[in-house]
C-alpha positions as CSV (number, residue, x, y, z in Angstrom):
1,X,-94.2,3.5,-16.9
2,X,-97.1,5.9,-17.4
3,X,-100.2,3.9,-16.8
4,X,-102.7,3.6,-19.4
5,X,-106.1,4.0,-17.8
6,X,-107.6,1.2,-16.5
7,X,-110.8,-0.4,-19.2
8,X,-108.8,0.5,-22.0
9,X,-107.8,-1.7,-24.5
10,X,-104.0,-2.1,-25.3
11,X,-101.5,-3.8,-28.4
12,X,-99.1,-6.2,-26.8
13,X,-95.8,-6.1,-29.0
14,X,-93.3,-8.8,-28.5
15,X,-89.4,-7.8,-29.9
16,X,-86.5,-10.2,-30.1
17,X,-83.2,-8.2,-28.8
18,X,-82.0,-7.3,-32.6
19,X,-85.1,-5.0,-32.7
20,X,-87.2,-6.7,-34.5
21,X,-90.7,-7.6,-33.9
22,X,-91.8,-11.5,-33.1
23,X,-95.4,-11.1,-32.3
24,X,-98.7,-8.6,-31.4
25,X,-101.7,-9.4,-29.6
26,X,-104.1,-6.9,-31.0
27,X,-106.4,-6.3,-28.1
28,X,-106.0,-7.0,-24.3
29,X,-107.9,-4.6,-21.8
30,X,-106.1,-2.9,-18.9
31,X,-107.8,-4.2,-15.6
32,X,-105.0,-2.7,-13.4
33,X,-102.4,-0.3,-14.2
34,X,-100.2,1.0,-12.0
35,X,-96.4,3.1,-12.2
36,X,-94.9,-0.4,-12.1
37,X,-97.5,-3.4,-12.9
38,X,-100.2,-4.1,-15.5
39,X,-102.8,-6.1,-15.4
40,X,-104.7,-7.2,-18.7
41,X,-107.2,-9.5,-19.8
42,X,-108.0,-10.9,-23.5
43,X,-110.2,-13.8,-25.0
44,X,-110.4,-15.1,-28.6
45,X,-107.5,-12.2,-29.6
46,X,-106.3,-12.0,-32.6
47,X,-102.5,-12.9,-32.6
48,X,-100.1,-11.8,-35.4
49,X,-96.5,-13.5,-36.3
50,X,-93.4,-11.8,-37.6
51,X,-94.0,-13.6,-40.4
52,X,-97.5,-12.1,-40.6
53,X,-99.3,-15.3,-40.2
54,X,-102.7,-14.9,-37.4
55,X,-103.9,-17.0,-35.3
56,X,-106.8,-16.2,-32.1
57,X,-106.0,-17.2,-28.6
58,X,-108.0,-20.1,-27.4
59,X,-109.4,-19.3,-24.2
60,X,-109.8,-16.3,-21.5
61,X,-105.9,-15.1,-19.8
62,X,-105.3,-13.3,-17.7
63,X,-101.8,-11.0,-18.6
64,X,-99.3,-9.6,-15.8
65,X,-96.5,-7.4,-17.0
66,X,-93.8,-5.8,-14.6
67,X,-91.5,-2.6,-15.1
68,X,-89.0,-4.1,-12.7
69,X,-89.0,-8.1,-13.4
70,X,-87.4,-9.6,-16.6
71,X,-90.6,-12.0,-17.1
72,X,-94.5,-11.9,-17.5
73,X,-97.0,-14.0,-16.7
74,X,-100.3,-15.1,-19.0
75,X,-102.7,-17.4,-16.5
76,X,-104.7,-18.8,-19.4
77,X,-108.3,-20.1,-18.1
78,X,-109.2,-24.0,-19.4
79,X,-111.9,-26.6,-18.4
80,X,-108.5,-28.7,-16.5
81,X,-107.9,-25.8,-14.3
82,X,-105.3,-22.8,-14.9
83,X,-102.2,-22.9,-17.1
84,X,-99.6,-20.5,-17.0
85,X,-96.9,-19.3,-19.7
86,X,-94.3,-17.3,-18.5
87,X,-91.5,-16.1,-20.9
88,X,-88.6,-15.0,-20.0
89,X,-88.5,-10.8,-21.2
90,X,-87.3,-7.7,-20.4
91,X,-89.5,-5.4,-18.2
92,X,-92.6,-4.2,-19.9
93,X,-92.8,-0.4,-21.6
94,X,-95.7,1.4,-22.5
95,X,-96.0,4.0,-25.2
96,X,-98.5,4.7,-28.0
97,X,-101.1,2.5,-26.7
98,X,-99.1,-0.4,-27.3
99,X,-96.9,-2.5,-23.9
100,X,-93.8,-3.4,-25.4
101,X,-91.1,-5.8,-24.0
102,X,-88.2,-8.2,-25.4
103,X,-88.5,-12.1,-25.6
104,X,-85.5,-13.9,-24.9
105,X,-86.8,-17.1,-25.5
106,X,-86.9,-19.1,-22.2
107,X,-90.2,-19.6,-20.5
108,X,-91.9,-21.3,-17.8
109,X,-95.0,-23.4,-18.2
110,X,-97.0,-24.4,-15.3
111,X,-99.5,-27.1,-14.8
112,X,-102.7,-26.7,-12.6
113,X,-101.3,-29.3,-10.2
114,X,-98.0,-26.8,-10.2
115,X,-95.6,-29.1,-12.4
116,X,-93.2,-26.5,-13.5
117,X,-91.1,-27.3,-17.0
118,X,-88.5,-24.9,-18.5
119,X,-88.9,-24.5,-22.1
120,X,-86.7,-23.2,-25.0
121,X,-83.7,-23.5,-23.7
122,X,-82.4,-24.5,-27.3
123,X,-83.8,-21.7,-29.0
124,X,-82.6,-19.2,-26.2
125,X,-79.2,-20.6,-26.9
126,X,-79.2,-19.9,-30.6
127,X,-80.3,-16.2,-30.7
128,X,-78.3,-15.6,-28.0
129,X,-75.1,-16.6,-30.4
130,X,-76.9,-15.0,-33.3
131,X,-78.1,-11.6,-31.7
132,X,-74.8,-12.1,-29.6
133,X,-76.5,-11.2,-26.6
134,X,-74.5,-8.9,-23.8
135,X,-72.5,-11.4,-21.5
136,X,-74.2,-10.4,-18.1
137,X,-77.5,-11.1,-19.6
138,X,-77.1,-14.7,-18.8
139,X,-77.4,-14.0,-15.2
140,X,-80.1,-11.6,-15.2
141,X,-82.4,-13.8,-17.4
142,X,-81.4,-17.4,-15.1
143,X,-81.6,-15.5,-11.9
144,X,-85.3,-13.9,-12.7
145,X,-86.4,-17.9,-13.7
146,X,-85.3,-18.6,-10.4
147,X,-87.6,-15.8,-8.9
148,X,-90.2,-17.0,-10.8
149,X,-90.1,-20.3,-9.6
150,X,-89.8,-19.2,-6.1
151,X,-92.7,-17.1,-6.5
152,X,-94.7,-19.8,-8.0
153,X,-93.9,-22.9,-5.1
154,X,-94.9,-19.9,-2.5
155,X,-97.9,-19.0,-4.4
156,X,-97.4,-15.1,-4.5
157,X,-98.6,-12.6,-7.1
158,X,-100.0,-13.8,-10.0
159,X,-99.8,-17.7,-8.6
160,X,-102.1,-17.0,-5.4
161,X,-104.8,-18.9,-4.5
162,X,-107.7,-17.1,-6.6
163,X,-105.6,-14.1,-7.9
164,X,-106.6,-15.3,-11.9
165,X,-110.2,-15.9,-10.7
166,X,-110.4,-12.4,-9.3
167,X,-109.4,-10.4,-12.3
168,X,-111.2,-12.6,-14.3
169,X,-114.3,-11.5,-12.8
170,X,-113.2,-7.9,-13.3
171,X,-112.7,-8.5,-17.3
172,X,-116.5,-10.0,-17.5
173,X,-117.7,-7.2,-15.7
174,X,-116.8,-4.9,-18.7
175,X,-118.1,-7.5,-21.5
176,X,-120.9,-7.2,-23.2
């Protein structure tokens, strides 16, 4: 991935695997780039559908996007503590200002006190009939939910003690 410059604001674009585009966050700025991770940060974004409908993000995340991993991780910031939302996706791509990756649907949703529930599986099942998704796909998409659930019970990356807390820091420090 060429790394956009850290303190410079990106477009997040969401795709479903037929091509088409499911959703854009208009503005999250790079914290931490890197040849193979990206750090963001957003608050109050605006959020567009496919349908075109908008909507603005609630509260301050914190965005982690991998070239290598088939999932990214938004670490929202709430009075109860963090939440995470993980969805299932192919590694991130950046080009034209805009990180780019496909959403197959499944995600992972994780509680401050570390519950972990598995969401979607319904709707992962129906596009992958409809967009007949490739037969090994299966096993990459299950075996990177199991990653991620490793990662999150031994509280690496993005689920350390104080990782969210750090970065978000580093976005205030570049608010005005």
């Amino acid at each position: 991935m060429v790394a956009p410059q850290n303190g410079t604001p990106l477009e997040i674009r969401s795709y479903k695997h037929n091509g088409s585009l499911h959703r854009v966050w208009e503005k999250t700025l790079v914290l931490n780039s890197t040849k193979t991770t990206l750090i963001g940060a957003n608050d109050k974004t605006l959020v567009t559908e496919s349908d075109g409908k908008t909507w603005r993000t609630r509260e301050p995340a914190i965005c982690y996007f991998s070239t290598k991993h088939w999932y990214n991780i938004i670490g929202m910031i709430r009075p109860s503590g963090i939440h995470y939302y993980c969805n299932i996706s192919s590694p991130c791509l950046y080009e034209y200002g805009a990180l780019k990756y496909i959403d197959y649907d499944l995600d992972v949703k994780v509680f401050p006190d570390r519950t972990i529930k598995l969401l979607d599986e319904d709707e992962y099942e129906l596009h992958k009939k409809e967009m007949q998704y490739p037969h090994g796909l299966d096993e990459i998409l299950y075996h990177h939910v199991n990653l991620l659930k490793q990662q999150i019970h031994q509280q690496k990356g993005p689920f350390a003690p104080g990782f969210i807390d750090y970065w978000y820091e580093q976005f205030l420090t570049y608010r005005f």
